[in-house]
Legacy VTK file of the C-alpha trace (Angstrom):
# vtk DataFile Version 3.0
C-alpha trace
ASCII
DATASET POLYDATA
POINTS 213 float
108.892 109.805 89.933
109.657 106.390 91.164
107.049 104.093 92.015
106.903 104.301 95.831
104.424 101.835 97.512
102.771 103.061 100.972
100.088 101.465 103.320
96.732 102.840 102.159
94.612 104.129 104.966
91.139 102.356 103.631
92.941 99.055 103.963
93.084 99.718 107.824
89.463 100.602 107.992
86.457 97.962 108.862
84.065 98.218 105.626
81.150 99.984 107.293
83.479 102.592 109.243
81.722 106.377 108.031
85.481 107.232 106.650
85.695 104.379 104.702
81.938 104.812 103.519
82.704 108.483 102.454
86.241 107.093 100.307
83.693 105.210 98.740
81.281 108.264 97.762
84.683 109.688 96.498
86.046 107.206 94.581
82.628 107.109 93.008
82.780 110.686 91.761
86.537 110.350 90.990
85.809 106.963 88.661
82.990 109.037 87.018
85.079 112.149 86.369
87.561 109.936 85.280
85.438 107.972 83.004
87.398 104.582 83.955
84.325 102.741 84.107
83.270 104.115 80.357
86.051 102.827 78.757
86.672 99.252 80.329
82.543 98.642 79.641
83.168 99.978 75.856
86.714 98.064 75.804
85.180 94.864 76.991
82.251 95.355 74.285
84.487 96.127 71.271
87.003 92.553 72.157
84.346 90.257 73.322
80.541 88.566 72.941
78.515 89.230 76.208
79.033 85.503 76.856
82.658 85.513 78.309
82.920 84.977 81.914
84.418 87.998 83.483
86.119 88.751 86.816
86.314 91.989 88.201
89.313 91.914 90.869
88.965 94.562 93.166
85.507 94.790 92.775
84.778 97.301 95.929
81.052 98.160 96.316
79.855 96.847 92.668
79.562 99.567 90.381
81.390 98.336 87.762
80.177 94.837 87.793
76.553 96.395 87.931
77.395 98.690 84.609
78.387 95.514 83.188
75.321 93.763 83.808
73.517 96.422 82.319
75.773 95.740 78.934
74.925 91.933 78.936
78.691 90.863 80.764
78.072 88.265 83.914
81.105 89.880 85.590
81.463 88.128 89.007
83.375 90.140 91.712
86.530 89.128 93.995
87.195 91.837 96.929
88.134 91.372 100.107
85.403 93.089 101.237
81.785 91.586 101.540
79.571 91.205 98.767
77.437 94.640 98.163
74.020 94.486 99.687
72.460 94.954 96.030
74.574 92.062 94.324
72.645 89.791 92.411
72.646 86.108 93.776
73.125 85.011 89.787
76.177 86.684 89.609
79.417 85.639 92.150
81.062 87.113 94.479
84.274 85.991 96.006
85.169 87.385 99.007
89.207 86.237 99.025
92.569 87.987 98.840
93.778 88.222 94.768
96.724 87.119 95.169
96.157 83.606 97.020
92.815 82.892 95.140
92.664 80.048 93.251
89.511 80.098 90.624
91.449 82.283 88.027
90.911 79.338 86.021
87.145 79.956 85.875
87.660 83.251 84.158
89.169 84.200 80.681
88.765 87.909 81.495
90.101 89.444 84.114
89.657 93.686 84.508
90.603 95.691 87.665
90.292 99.643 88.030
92.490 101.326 90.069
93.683 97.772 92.072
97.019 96.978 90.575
98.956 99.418 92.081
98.712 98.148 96.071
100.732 95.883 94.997
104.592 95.397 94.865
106.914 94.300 91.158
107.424 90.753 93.237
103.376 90.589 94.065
102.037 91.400 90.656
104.854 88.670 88.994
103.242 86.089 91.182
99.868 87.246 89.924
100.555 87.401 86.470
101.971 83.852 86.840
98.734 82.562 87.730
96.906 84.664 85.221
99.054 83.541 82.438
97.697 80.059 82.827
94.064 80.386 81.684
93.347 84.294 81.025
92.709 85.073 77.686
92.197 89.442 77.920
92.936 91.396 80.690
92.011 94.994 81.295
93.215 98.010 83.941
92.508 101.300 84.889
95.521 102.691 87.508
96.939 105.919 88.532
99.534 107.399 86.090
102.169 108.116 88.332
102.906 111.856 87.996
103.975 114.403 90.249
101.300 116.984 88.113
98.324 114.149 89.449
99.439 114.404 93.018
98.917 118.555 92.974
95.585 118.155 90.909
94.169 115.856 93.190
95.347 117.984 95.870
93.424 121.308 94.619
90.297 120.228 93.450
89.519 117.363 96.549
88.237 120.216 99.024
85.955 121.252 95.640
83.547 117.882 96.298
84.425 117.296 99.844
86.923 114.841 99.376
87.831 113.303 102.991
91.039 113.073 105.038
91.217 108.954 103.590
90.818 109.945 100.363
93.415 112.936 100.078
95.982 110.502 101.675
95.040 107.579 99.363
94.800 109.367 96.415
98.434 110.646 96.889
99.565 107.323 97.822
97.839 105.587 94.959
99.852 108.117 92.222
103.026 107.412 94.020
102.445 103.410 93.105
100.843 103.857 90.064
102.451 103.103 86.385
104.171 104.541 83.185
104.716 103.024 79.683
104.352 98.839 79.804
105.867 99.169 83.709
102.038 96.891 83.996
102.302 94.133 81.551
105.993 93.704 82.194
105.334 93.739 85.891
102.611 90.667 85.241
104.550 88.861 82.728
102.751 89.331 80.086
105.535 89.320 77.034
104.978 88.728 73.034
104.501 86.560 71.531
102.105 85.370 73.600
100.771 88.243 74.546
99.686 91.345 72.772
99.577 94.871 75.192
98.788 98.137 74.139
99.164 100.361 77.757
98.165 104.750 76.982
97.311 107.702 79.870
94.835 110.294 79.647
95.245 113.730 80.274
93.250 113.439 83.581
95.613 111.331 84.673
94.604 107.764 84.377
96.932 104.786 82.700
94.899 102.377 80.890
96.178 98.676 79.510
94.769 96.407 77.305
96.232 92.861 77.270
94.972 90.094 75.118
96.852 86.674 74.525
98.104 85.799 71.091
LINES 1 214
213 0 1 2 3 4 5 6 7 8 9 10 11 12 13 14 15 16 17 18 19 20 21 22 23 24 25 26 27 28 29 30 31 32 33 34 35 36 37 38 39 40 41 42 43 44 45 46 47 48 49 50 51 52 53 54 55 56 57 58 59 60 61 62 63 64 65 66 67 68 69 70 71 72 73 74 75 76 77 78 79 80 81 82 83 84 85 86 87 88 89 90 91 92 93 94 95 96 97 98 99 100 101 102 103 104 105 106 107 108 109 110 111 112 113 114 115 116 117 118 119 120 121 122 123 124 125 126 127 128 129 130 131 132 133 134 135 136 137 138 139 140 141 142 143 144 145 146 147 148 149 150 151 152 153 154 155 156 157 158 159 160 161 162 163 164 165 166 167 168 169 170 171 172 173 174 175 176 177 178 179 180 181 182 183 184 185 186 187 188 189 190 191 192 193 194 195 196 197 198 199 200 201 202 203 204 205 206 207 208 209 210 211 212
């Protein structure tokens, strides 16, 4: 397949519209089935102490950042949307577009699940330039991008009521996703200075680990 990127249907959606509120309930049950949340709290563990600063980009309704929490991480969240009604005042939330915010500087880790692929090769080189300054690890979760996904998805959706946005988006989302180090090179992130290991799952889920040299 070749990386096709389409407009998702969420994006078009106000935050407390009841089809974007039942995407969310989806993407809840697809992260857990997925176990993308599992592995970037046990990645983050096994590369860092607790007292990093972390940055969730793409941070959506909080779960992640809250799982951190629990595992001692102060991950603050950047989303366009606003903060969740259950985030923390301790812990930050930016509410600002990734690409033109301008605190990167603030955070030496930087992870995102399933965020990286809205955007475009030109986008994420622009992004990566401004993480390259100051970010020390950076971690991902993204849709492989496989045609096998896309018919998956497609049978088991109706199985835990998957929604009309969430069928489209989850289509849309393989179609943009990544294969091999398609990621790192997309962001810049070369040797020496950097050291990448990207792998996929058999559920369908491409997973990269950067950390600068």
């Amino acid at each position: 397949m070749q990386r096709e990127l389409k407009p998702e249907l969420l994006d078009s959606l106000p935050s407390d519209h009841p089809d974007a509120l039942h995407n969310r309930r989806d993407l809840r049950l697809i992260n857990r089935a997925l176990g993308g949340h599992r592995w970037l709290a046990r990645t983050l563990a096994q590369l860092l102490p607790p007292s990093k600063p972390v940055l969730e980009v793409g941070a959506g309704t909080g779960e992640l950042g809250d799982l951190l929490a629990a595992r001692g991480f102060a991950t603050a969240g950047l989303d366009l949307w606003p903060k969740p009604a259950g985030w923390p005042s301790c812990r930050a939330w930016h509410r600002a577009d990734l690409l033109t915010f301008d605190s990167y500087s603030s955070y030496p880790v930087i992870i995102g699940n399933l965020i990286f692929h809205q955007f475009t090769a030109g986008q994420l080189a622009a992004l990566g330039e401004k993480l390259r300054r100051t970010t020390r690890v950076i971690l991902a979760c993204e849709p492989l991008r496989r045609r096998e996904s896309q018919l998956l998805f497609a049978a088991i959706a109706p199985v835990f009521g998957a929604n009309h946005v969430s069928l489209h988006d989850a289509h849309v989302s393989i179609s943009a996703g990544f294969l091999g180090d398609e990621l790192p090179q997309m962001l810049g992130l070369m040797q020496p200075d950097w050291d990448c290991r990207c792998h996929s799952t058999m559920l369908g889920t491409y997973r990269m680990v950067a950390q600068r040299i």
